[in-house]
KOLDRENPA-529194 format. One record per residue: z, y, x of N, C-alpha, C in turn; residue in three letters. Coordinates in steps of 0.02 Angstrom, whole numbers. Each point is the difference from the previous one (the first is absolute). Layout:
BEGIN
bavo n.w->Z	n.v->Y	n.u->X	ca.w->Z	ca.v->Y	ca.u->X	c.w->Z	c.v->Y	c.u->X	resn->ALA
...
This chain:
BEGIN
bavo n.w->-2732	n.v->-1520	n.u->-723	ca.w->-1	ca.v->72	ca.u->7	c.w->52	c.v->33	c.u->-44	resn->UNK
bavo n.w->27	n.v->-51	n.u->-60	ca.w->35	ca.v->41	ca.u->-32	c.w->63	c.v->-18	c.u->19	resn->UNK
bavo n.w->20	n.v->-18	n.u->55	ca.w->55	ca.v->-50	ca.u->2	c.w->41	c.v->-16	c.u->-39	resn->UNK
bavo n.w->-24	n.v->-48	n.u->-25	ca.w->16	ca.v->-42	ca.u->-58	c.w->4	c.v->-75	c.u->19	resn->UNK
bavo n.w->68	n.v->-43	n.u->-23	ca.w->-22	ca.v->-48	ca.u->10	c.w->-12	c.v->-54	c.u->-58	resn->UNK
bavo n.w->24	n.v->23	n.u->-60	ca.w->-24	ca.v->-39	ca.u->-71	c.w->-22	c.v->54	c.u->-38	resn->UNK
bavo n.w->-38	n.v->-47	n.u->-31	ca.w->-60	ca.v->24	ca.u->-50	c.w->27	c.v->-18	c.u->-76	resn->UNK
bavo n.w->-2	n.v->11	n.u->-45	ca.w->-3	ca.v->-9	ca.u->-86	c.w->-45	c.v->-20	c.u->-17	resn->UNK
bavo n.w->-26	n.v->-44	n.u->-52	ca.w->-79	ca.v->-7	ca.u->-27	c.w->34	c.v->25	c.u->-62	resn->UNK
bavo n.w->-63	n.v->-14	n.u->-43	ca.w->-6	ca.v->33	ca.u->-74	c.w->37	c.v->-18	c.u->-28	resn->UNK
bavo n.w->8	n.v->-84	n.u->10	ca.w->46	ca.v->-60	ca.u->-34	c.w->86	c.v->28	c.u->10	resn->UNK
bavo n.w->6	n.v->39	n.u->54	ca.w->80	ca.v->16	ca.u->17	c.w->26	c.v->-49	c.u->60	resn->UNK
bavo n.w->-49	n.v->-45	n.u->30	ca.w->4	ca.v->-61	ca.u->44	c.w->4	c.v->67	c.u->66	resn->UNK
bavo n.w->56	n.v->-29	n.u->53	ca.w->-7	ca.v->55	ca.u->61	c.w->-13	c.v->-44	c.u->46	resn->UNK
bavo n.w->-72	n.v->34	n.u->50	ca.w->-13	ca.v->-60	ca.u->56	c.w->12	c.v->28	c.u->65	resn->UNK
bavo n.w->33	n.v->-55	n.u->39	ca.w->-14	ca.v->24	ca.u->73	c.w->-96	c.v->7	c.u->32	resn->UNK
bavo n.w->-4	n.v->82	n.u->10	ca.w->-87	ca.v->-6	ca.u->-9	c.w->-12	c.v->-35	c.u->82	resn->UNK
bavo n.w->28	n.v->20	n.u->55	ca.w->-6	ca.v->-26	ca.u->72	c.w->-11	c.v->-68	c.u->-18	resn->UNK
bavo n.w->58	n.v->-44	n.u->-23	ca.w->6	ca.v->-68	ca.u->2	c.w->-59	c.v->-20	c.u->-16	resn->UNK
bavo n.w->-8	n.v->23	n.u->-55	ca.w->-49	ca.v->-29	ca.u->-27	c.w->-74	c.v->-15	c.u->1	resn->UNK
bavo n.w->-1	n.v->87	n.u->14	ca.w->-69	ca.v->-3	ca.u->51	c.w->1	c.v->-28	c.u->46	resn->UNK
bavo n.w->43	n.v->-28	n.u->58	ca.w->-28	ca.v->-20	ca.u->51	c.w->-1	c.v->-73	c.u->-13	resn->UNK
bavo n.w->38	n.v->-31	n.u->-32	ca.w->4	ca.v->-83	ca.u->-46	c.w->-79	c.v->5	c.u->0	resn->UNK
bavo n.w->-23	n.v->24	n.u->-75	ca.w->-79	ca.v->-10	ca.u->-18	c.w->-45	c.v->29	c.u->81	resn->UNK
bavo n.w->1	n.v->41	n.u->19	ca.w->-39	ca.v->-7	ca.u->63	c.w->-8	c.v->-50	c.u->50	resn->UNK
bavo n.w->61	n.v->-32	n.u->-1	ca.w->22	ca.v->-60	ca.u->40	c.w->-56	c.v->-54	c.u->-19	resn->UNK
bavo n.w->20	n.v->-6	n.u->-45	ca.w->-40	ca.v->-48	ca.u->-52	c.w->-71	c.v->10	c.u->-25	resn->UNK
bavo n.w->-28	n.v->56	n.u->52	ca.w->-59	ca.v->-8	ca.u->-16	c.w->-37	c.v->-6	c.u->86	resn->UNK
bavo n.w->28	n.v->-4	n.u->21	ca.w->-28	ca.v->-22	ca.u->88	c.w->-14	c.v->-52	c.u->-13	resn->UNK
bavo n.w->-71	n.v->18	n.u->52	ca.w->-45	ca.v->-46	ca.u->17	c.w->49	c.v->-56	c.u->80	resn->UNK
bavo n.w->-50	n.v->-58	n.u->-3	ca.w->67	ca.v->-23	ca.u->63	c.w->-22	c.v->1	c.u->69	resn->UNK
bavo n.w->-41	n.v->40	n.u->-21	ca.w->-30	ca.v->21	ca.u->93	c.w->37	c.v->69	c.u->-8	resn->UNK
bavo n.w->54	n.v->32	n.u->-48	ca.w->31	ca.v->62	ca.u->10	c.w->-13	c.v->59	c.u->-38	resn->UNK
bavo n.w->-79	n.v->7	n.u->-12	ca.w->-35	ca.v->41	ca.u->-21	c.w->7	c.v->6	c.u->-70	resn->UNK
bavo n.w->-33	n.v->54	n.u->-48	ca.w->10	ca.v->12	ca.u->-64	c.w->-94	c.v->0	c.u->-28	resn->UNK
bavo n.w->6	n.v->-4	n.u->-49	ca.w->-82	ca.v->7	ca.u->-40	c.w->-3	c.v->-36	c.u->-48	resn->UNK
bavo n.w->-29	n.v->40	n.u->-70	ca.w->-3	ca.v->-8	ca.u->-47	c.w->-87	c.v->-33	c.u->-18	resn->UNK
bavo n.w->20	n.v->-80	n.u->20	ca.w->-69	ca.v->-30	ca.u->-13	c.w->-39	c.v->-7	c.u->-75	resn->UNK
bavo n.w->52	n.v->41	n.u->-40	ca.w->-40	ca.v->1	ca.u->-59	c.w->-29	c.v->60	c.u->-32	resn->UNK
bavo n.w->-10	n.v->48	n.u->29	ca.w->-17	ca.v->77	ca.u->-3	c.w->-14	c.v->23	c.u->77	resn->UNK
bavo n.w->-78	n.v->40	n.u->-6	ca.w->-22	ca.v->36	ca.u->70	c.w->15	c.v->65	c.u->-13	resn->UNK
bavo n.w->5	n.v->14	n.u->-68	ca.w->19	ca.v->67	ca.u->-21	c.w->47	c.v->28	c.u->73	resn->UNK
bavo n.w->-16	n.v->69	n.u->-7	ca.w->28	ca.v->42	ca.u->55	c.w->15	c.v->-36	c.u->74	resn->UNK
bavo n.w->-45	n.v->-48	n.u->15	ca.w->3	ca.v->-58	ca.u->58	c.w->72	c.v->-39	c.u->21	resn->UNK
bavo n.w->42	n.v->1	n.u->-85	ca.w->64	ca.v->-44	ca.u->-2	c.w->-33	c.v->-66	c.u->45	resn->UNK
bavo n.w->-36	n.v->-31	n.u->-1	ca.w->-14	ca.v->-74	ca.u->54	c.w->-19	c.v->17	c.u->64	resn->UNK
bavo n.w->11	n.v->29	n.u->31	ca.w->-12	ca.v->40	ca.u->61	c.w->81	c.v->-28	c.u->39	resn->UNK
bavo n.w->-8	n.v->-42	n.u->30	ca.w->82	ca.v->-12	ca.u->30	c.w->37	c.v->51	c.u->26	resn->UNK
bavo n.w->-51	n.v->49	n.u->45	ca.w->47	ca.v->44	ca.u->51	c.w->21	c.v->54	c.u->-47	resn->UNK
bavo n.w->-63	n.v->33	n.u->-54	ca.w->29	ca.v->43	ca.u->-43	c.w->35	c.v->-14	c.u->-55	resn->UNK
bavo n.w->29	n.v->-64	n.u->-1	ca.w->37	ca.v->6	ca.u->-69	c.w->89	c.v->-39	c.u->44	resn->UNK
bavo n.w->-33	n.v->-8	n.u->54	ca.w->82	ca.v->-35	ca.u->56	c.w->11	c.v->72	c.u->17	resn->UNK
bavo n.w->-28	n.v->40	n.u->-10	ca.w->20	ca.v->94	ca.u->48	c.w->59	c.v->8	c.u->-55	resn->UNK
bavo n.w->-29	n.v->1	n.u->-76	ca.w->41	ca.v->-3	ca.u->-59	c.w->37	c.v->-11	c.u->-5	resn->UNK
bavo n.w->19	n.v->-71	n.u->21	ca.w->47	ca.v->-42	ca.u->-35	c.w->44	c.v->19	c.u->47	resn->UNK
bavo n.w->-4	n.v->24	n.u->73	ca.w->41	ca.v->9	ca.u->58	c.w->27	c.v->63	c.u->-31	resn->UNK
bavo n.w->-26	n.v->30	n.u->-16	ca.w->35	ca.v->80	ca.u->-33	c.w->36	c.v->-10	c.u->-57	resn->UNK
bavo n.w->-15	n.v->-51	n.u->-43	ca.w->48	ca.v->5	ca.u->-38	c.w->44	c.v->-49	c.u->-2	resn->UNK
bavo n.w->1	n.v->-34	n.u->54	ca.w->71	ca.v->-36	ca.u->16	c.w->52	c.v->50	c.u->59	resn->UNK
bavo n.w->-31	n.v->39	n.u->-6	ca.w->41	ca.v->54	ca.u->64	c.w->30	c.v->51	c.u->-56	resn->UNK
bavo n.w->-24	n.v->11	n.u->-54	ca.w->31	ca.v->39	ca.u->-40	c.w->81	c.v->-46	c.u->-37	resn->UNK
bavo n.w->-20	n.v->-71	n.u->-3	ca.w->41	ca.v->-28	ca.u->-36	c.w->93	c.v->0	c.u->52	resn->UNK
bavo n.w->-21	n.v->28	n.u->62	ca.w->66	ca.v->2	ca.u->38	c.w->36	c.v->67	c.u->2	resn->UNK
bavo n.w->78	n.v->-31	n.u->21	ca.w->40	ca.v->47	ca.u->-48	c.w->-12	c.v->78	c.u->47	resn->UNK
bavo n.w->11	n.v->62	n.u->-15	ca.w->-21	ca.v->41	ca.u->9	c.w->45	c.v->32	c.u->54	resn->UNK
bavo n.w->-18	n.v->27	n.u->59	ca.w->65	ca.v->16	ca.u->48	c.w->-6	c.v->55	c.u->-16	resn->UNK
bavo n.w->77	n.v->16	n.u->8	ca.w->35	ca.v->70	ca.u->-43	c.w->38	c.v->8	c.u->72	resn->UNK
């Protein structure tokens, strides 16, 4: 939203935030596709469809922005 495509941390380290987020999201699929956090029901994170609705939204944010 801010179109932005690097970030700063505290440290002065600048990250690509897209890349990155979508790397760790990658890496957290399940291999039937789906997403869920089998170690917390909190806010029904283990819920496949509601936490794959998530992860679909925020891999749609991680692409580059048409201008």
């Amino acid at each position: 939203m801010l179109d932005i495509d690097e970030i700063t941390d505290a440290d002065g380290k600048k990250h690509d935030w897209r890349k990155e987020l979508a790397e760790r999201l990658i890496s957290l699929q399940n291999e039937d596709g789906s997403w869920a956090n089998d170690k917390s029901a909190r806010w029904w994170e283990n819920e496949p469809a509601l936490a794959t609705s998530y992860a679909v939204q925020a891999l749609a944010a991680t692409l580059p922005s048409q201008r």
